[in-house]
Biopython code that builds the backbone (N, CA, C, O; Angstrom):
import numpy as np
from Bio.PDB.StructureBuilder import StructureBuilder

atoms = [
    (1, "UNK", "N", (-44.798, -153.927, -50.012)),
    (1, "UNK", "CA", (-44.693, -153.179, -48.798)),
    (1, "UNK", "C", (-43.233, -153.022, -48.385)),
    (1, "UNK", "O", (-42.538, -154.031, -48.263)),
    (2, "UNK", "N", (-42.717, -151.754, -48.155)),
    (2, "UNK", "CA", (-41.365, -151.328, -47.838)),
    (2, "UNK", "C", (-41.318, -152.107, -46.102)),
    (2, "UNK", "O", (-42.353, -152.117, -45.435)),
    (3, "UNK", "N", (-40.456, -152.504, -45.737)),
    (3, "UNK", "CA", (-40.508, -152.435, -44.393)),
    (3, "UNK", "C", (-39.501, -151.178, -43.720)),
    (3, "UNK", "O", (-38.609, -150.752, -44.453)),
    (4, "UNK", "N", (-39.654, -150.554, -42.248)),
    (4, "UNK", "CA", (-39.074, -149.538, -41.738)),
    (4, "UNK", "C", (-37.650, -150.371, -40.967)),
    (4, "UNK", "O", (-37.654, -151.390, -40.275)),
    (5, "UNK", "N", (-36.380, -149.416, -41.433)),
    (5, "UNK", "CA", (-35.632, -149.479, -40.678)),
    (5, "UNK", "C", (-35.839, -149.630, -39.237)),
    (5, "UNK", "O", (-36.827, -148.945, -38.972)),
    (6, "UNK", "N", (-35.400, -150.181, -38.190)),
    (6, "UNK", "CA", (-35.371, -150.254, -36.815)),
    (6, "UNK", "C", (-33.931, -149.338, -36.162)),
    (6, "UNK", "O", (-32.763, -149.515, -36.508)),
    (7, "UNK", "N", (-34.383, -148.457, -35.255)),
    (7, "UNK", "CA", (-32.849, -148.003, -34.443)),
    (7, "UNK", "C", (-33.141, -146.622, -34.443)),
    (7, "UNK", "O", (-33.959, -145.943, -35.062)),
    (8, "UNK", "N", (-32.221, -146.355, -33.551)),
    (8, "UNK", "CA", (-32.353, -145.119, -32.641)),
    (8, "UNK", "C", (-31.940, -143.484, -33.322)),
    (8, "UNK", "O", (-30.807, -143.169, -33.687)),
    (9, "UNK", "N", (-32.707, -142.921, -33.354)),
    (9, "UNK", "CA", (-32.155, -141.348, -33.817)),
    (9, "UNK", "C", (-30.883, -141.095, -33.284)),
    (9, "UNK", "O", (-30.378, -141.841, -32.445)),
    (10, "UNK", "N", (-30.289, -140.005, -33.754)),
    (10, "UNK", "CA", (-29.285, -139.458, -32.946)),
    (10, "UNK", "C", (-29.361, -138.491, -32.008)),
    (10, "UNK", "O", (-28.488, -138.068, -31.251)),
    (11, "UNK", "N", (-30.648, -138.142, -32.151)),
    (11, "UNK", "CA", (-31.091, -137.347, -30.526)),
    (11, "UNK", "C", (-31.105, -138.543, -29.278)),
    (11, "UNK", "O", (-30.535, -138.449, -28.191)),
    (12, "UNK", "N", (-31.881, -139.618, -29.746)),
    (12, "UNK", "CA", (-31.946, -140.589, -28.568)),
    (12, "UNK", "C", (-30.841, -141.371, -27.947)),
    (12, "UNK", "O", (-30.826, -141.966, -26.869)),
    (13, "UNK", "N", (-29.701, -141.213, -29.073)),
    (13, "UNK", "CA", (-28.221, -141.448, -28.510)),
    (13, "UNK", "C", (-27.965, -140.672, -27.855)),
    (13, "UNK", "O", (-27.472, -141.029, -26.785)),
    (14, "UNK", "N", (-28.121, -139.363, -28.072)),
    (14, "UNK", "CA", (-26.888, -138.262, -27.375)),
    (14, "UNK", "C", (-27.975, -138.307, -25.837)),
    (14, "UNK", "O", (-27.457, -138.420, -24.727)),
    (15, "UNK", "N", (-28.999, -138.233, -25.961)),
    (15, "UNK", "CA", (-29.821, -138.406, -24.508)),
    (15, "UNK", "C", (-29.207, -138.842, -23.713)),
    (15, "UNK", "O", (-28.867, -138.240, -22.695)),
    (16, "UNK", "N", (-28.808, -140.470, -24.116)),
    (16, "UNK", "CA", (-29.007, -141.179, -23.411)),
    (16, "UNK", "C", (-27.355, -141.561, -22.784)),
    (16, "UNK", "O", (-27.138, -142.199, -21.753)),
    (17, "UNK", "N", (-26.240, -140.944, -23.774)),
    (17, "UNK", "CA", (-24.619, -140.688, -23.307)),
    (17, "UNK", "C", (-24.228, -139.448, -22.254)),
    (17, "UNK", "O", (-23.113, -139.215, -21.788)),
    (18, "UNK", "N", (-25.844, -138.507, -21.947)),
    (18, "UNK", "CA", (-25.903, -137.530, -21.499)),
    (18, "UNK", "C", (-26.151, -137.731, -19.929)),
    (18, "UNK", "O", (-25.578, -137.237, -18.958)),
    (19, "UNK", "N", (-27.406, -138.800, -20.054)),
    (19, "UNK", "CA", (-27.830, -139.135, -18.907)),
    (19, "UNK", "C", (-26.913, -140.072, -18.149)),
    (19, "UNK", "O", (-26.871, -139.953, -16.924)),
    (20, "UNK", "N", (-26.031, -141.170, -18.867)),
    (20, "UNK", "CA", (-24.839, -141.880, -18.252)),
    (20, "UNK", "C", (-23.799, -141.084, -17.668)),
    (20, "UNK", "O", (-23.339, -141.376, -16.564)),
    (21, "UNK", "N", (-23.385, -140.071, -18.349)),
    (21, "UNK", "CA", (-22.244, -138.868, -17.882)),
    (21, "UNK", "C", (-22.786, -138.189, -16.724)),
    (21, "UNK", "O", (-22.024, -138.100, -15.762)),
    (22, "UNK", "N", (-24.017, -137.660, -16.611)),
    (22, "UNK", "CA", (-24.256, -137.587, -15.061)),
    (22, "UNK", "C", (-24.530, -138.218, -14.564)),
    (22, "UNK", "O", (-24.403, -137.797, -13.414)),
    (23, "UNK", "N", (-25.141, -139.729, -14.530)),
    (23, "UNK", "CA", (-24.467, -140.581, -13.487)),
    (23, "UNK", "C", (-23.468, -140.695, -12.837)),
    (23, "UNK", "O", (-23.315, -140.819, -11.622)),
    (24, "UNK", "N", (-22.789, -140.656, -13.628)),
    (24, "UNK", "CA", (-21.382, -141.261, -13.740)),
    (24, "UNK", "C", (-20.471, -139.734, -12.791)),
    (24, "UNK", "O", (-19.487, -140.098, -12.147)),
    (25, "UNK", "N", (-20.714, -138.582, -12.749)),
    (25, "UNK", "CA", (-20.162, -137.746, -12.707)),
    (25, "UNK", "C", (-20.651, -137.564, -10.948)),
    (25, "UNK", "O", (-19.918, -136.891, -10.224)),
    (26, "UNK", "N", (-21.707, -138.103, -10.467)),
    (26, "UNK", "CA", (-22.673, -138.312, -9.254)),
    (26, "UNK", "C", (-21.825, -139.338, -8.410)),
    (26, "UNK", "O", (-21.209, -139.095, -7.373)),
    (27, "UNK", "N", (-21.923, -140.504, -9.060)),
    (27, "UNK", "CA", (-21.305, -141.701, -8.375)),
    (27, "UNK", "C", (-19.865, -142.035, -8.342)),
    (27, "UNK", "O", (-19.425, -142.831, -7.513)),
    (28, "UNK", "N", (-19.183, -141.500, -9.147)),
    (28, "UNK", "CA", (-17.813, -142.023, -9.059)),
    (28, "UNK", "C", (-17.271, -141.146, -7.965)),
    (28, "UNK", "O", (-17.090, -141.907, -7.014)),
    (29, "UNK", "N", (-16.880, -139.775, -7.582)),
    (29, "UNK", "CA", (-16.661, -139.144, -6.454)),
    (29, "UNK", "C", (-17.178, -139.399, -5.102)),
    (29, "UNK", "O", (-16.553, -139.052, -4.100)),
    (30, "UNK", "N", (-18.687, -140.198, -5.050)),
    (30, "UNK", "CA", (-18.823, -141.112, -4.093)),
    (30, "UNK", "C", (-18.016, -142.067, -3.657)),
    (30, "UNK", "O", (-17.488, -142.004, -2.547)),
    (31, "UNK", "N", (-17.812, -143.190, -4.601)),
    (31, "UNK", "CA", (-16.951, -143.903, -4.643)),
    (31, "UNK", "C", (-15.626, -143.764, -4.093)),
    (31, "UNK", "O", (-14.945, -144.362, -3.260)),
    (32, "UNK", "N", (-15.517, -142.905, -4.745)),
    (32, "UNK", "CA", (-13.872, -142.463, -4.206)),
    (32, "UNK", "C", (-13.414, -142.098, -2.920)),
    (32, "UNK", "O", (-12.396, -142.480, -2.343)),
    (33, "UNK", "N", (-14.425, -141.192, -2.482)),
    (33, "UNK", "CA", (-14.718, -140.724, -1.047)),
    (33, "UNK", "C", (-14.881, -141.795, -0.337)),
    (33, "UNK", "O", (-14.029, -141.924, 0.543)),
    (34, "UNK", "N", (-15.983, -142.941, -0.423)),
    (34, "UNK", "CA", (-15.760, -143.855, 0.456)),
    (34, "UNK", "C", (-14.859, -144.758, 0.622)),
    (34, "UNK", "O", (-14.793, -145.474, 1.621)),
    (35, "UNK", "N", (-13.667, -144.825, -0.869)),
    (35, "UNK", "CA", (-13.156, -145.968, -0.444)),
    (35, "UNK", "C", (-11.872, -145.045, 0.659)),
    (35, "UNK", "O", (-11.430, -145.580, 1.676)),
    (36, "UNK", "N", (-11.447, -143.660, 0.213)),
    (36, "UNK", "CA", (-10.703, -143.405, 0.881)),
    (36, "UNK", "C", (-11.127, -143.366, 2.572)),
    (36, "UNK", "O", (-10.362, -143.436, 3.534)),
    (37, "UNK", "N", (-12.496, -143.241, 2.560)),
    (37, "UNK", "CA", (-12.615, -143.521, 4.056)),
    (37, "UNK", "C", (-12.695, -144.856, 4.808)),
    (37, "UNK", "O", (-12.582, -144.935, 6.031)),
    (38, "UNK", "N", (-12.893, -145.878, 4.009)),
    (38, "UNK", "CA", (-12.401, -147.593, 4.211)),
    (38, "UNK", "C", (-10.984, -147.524, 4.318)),
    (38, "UNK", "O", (-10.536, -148.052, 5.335)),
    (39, "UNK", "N", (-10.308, -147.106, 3.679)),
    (39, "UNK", "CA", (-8.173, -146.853, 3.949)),
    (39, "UNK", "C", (-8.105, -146.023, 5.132)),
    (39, "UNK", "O", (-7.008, -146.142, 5.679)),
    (40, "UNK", "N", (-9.035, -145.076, 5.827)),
    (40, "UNK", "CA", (-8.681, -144.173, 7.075)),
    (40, "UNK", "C", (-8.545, -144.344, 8.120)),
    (40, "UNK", "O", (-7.706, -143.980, 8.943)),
    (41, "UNK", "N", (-10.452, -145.659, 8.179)),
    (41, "UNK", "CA", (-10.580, -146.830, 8.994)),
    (41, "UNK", "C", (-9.780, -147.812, 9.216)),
    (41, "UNK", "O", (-9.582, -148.342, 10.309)),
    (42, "UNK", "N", (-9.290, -148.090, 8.188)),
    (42, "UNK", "CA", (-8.296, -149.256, 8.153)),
    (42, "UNK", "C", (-6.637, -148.604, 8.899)),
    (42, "UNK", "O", (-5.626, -149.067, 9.426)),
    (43, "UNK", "N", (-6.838, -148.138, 8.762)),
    (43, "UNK", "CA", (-5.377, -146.758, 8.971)),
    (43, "UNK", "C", (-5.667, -146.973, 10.961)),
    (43, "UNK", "O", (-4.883, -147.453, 11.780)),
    (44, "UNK", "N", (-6.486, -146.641, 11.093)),
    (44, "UNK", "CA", (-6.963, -146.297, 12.458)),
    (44, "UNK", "C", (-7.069, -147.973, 13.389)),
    (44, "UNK", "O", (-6.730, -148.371, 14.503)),
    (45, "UNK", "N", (-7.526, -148.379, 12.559)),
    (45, "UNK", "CA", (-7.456, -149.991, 13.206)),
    (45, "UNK", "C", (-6.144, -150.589, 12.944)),
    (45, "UNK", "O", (-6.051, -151.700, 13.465)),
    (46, "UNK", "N", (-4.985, -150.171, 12.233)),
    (46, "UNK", "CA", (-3.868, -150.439, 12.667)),
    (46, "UNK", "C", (-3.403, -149.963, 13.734)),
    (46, "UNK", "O", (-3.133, -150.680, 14.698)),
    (47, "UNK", "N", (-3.248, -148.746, 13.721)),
    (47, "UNK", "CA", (-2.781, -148.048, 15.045)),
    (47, "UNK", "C", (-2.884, -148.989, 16.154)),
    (47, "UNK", "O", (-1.965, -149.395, 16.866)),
    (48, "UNK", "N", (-4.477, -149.368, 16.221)),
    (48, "UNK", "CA", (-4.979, -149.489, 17.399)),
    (48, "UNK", "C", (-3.964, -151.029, 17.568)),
    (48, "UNK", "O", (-3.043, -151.261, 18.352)),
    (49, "UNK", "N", (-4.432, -151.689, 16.749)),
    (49, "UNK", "CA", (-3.669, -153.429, 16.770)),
    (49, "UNK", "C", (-1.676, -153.247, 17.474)),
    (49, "UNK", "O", (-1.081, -153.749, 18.427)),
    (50, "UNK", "N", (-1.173, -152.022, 16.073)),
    (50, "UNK", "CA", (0.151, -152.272, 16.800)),
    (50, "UNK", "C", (0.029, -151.255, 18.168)),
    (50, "UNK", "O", (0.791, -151.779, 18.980)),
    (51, "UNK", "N", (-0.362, -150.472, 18.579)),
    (51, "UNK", "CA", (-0.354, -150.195, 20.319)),
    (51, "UNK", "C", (-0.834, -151.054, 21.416)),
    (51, "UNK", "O", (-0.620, -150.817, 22.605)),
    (52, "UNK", "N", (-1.409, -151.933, 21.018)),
    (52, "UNK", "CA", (-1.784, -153.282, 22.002)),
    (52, "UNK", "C", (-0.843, -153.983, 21.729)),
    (52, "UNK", "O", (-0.557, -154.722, 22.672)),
    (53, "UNK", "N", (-0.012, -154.141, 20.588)),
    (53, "UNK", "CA", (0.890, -155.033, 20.784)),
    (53, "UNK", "C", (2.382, -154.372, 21.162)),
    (53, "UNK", "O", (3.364, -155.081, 21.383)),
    (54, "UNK", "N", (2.400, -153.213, 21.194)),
    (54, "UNK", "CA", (3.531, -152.541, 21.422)),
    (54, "UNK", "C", (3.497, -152.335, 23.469)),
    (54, "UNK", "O", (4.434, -152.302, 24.267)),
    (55, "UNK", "N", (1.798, -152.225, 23.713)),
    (55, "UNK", "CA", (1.773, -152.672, 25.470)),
    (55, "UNK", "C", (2.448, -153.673, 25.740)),
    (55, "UNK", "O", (3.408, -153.644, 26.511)),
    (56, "UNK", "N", (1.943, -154.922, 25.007)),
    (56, "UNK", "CA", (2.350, -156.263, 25.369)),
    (56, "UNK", "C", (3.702, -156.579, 25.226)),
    (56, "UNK", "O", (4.111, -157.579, 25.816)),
    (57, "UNK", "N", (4.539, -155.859, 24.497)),
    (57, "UNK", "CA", (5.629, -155.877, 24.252)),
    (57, "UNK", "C", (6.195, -155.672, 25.637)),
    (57, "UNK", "O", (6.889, -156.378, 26.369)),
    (58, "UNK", "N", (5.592, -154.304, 25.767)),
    (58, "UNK", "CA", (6.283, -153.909, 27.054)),
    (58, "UNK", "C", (5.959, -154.898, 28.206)),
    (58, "UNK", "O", (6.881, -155.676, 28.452)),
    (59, "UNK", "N", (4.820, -155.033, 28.980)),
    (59, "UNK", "CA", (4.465, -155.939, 29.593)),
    (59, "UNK", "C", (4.979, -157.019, 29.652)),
    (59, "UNK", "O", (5.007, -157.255, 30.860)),
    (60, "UNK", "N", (5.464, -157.943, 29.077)),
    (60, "UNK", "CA", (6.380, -158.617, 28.366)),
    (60, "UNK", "C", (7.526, -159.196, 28.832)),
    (60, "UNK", "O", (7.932, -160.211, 29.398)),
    (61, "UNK", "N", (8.128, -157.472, 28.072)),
    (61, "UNK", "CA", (9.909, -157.636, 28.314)),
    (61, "UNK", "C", (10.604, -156.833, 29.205)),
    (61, "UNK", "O", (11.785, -156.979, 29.521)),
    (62, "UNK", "N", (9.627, -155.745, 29.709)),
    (62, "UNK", "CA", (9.725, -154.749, 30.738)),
    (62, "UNK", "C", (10.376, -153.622, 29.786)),
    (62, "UNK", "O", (10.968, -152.790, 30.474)),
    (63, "UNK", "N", (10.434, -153.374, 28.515)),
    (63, "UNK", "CA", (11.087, -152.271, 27.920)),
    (63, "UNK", "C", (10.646, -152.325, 26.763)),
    (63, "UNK", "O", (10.367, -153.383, 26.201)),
    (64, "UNK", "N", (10.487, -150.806, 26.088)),
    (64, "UNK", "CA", (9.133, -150.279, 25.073)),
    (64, "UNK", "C", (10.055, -150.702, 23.535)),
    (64, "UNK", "O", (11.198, -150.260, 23.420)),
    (65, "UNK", "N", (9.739, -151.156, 22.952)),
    (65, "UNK", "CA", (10.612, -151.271, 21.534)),
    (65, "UNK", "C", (10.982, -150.078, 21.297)),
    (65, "UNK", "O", (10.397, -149.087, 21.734)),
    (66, "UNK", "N", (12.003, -150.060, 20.571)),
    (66, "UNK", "CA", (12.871, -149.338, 19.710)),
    (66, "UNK", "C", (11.461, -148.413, 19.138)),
    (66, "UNK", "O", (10.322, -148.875, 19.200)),
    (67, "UNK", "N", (11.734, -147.248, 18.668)),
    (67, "UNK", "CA", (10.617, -146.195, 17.828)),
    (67, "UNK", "C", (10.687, -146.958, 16.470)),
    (67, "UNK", "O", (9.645, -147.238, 15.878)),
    (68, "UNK", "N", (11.869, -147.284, 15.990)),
    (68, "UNK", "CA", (11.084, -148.022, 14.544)),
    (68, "UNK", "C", (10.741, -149.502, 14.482)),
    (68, "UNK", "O", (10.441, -150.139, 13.472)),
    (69, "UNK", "N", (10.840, -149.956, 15.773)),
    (69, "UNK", "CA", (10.271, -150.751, 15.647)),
    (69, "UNK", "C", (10.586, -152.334, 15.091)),
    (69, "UNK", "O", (9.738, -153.147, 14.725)),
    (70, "UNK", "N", (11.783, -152.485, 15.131)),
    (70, "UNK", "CA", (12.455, -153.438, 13.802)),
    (70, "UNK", "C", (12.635, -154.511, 15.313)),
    (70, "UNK", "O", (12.527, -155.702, 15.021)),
    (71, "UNK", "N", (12.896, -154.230, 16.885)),
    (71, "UNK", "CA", (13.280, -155.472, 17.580)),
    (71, "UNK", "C", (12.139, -156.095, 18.033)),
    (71, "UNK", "O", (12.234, -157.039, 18.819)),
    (72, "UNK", "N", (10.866, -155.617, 17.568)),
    (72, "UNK", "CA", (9.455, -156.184, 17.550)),
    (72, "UNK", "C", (8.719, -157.088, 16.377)),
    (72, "UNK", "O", (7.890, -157.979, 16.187)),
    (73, "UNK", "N", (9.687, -156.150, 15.706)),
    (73, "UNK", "CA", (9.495, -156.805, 13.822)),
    (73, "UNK", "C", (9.957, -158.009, 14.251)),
    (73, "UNK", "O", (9.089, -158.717, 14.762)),
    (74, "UNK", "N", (10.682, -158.306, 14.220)),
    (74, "UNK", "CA", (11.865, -159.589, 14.385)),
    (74, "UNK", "C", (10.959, -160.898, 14.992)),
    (74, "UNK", "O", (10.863, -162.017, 14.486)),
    (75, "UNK", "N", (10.407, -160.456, 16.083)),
    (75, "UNK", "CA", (9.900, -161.496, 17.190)),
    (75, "UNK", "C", (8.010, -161.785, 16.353)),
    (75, "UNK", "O", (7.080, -161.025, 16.083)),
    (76, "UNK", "N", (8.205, -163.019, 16.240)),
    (76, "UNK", "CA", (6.913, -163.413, 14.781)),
    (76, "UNK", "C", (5.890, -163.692, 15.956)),
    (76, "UNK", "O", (4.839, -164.184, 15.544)),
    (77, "UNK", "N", (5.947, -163.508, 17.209)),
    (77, "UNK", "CA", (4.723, -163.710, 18.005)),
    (77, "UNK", "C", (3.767, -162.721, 18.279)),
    (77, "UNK", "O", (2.691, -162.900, 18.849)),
    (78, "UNK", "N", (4.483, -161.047, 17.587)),
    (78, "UNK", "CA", (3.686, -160.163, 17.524)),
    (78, "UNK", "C", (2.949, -159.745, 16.663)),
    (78, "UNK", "O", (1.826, -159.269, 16.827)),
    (79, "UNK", "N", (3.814, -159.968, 15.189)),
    (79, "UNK", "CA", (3.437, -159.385, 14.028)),
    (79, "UNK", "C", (4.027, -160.723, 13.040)),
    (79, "UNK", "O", (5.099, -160.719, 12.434)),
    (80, "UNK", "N", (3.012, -161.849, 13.066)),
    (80, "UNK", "CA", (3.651, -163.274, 11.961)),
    (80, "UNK", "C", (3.690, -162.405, 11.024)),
    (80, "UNK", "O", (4.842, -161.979, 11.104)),
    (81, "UNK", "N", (3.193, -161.876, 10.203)),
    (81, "UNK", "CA", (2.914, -161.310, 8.638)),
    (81, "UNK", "C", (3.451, -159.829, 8.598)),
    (81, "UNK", "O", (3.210, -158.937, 7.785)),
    (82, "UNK", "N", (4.396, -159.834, 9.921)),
    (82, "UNK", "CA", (5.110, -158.254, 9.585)),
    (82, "UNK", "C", (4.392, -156.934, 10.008)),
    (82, "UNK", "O", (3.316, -157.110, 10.579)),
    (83, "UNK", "N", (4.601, -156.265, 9.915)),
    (83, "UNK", "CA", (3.812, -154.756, 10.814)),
    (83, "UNK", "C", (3.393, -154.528, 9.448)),
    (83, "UNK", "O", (4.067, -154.711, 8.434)),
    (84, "UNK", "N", (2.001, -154.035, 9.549)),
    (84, "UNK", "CA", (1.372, -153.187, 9.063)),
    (84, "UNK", "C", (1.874, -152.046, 8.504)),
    (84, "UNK", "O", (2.533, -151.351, 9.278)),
    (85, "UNK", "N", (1.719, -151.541, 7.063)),
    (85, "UNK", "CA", (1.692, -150.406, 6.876)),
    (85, "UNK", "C", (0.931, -149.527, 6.030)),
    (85, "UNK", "O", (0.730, -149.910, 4.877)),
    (86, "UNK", "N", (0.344, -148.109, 6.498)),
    (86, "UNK", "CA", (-0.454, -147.154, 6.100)),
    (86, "UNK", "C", (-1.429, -147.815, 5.373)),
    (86, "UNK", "O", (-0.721, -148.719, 4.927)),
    (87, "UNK", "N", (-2.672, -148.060, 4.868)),
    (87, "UNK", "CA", (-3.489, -148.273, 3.886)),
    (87, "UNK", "C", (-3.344, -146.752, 2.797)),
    (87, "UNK", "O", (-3.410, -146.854, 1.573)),
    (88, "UNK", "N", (-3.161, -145.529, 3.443)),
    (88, "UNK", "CA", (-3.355, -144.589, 2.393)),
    (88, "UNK", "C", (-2.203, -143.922, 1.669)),
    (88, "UNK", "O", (-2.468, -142.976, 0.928)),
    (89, "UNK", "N", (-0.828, -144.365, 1.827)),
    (89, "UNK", "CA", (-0.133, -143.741, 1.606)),
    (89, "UNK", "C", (1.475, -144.783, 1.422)),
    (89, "UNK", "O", (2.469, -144.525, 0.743)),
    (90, "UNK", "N", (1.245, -145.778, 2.166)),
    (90, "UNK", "CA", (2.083, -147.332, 2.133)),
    (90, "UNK", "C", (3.302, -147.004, 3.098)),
    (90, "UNK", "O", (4.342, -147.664, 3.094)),
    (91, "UNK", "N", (3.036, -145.782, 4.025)),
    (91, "UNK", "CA", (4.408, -145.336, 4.681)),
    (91, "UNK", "C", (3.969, -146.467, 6.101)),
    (91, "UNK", "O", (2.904, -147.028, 6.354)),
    (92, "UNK", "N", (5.333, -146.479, 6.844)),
    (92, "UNK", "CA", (5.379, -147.136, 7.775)),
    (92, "UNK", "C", (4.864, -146.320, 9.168)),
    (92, "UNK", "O", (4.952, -145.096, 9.267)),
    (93, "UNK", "N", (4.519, -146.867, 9.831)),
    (93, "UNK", "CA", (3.989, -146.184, 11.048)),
    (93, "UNK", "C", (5.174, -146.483, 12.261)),
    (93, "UNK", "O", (5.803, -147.499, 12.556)),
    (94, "UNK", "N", (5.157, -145.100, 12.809)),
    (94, "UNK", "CA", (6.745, -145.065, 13.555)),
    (94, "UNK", "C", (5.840, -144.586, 15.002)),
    (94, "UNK", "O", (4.793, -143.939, 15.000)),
    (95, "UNK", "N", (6.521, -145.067, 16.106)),
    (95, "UNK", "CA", (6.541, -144.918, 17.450)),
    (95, "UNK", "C", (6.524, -143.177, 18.007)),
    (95, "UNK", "O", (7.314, -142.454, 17.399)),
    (96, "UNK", "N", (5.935, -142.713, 18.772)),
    (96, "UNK", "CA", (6.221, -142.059, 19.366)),
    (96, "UNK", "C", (7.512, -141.934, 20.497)),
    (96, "UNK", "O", (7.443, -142.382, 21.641)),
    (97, "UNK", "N", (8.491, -141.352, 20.025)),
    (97, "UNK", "CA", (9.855, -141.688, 21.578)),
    (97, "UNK", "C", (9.379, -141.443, 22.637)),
    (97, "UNK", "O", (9.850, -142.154, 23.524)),
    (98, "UNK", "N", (8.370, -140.488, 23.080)),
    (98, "UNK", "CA", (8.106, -139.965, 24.634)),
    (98, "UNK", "C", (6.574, -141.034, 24.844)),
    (98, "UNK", "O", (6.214, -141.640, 25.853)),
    (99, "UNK", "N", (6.265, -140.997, 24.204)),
    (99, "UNK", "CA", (4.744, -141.651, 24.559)),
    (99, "UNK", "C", (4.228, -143.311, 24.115)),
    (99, "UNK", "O", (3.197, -143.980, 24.181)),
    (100, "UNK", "N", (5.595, -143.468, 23.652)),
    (100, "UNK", "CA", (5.785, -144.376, 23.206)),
    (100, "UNK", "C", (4.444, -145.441, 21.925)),
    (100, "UNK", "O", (4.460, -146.630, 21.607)),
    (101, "UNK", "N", (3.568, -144.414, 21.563)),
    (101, "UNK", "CA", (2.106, -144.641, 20.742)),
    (101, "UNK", "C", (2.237, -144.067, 19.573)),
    (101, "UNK", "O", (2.837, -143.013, 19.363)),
    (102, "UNK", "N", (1.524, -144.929, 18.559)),
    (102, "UNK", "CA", (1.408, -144.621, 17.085)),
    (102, "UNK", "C", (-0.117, -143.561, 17.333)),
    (102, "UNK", "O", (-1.243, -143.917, 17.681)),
    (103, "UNK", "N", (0.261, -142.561, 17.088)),
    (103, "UNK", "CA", (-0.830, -141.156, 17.956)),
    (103, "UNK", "C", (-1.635, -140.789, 17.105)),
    (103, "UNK", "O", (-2.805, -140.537, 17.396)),
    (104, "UNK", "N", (-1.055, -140.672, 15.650)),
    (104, "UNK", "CA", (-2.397, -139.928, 15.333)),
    (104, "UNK", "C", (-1.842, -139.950, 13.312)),
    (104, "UNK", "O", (-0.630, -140.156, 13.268)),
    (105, "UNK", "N", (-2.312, -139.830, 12.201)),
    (105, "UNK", "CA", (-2.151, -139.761, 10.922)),
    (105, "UNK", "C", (-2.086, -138.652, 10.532)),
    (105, "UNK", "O", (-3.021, -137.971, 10.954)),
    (106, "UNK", "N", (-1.022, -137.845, 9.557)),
    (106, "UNK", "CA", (-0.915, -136.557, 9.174)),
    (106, "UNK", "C", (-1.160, -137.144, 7.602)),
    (106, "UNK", "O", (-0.545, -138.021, 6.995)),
    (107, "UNK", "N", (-2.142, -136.427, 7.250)),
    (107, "UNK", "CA", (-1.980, -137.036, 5.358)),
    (107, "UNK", "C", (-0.982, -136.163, 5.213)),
    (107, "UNK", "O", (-0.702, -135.207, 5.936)),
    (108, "UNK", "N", (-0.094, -136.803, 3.563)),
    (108, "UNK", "CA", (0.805, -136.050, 3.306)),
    (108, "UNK", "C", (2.192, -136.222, 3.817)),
    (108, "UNK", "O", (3.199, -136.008, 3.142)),
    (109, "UNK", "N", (2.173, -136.699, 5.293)),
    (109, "UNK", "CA", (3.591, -136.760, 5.825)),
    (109, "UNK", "C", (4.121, -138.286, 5.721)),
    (109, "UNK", "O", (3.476, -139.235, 5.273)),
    (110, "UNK", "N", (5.162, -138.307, 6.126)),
    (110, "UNK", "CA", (6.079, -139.293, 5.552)),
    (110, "UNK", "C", (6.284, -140.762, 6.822)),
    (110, "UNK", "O", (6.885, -141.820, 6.635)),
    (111, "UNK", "N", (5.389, -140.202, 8.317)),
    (111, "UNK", "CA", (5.437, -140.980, 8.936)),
    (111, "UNK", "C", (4.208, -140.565, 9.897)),
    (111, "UNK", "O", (3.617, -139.493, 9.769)),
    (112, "UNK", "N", (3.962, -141.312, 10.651)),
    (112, "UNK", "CA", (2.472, -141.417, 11.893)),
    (112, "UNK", "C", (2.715, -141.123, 12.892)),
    (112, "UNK", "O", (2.604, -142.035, 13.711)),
    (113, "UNK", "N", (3.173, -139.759, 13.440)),
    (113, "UNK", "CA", (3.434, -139.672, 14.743)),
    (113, "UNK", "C", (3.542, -138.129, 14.311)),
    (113, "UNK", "O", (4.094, -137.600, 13.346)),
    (114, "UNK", "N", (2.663, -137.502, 15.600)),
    (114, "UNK", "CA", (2.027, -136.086, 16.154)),
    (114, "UNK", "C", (2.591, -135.900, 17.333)),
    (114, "UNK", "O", (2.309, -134.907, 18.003)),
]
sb = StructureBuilder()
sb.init_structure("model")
sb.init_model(0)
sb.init_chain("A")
sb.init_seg("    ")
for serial, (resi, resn, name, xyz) in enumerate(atoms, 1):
    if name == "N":
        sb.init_residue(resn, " ", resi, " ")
    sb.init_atom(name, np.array(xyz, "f"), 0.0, 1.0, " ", f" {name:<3s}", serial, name[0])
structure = sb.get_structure()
């Protein structure tokens, strides 16, 4: 008695590299999309952290830090681990001069202030 080879045609390969590629073509742009919207969030919850601490600053010392921010940097009771910067882009987030608030994210631009 011959016995039969065991294993897969080459139709049932290409099936099945067919059906992974659209997976794959489904879920990874998901992926991507959400993580960039976890970096947007994260983007946005900085803001929020250094403008409470940029109040308190003021509150404080009676006068708004510097727009970049470096005579706030300095003082480790605001920022021990340093100011935050961008999750999406690694730029630093700069002060507003008149409003003295980190206002709003432009993708693309080189700093955080609208």
């Amino acid at each position: 008695m011959l016995k039969q080879k065991g294993g897969f045609t080459l139709l049932e390969v290409m099936l099945v590299v067919v059906l992974i590629s659209i997976l794959a073509a489904i879920v990874i742009p998901r992926f991507v999309i959400s993580s960039q919207r976890a970096k947007v969030q994260s983007c946005e919850m900085n803001r929020a952290i250094i403008n409470k601490q940029v109040e308190s600053w003021y509150f404080t010392e009676g006068t708004w830090p510097i727009v970049d921010m470096r005579d706030i940097k300095t003082n480790i009771n605001y920022f021990p681990d340093g100011i935050p910067t961008c999750p999406l882009d690694l730029t630093s987030y700069v002060l507003s001069d008149t409003r003295f608030r980190i206002s709003g994210h432009r993708e693309g631009a080189t700093t955080h202030v609208w």
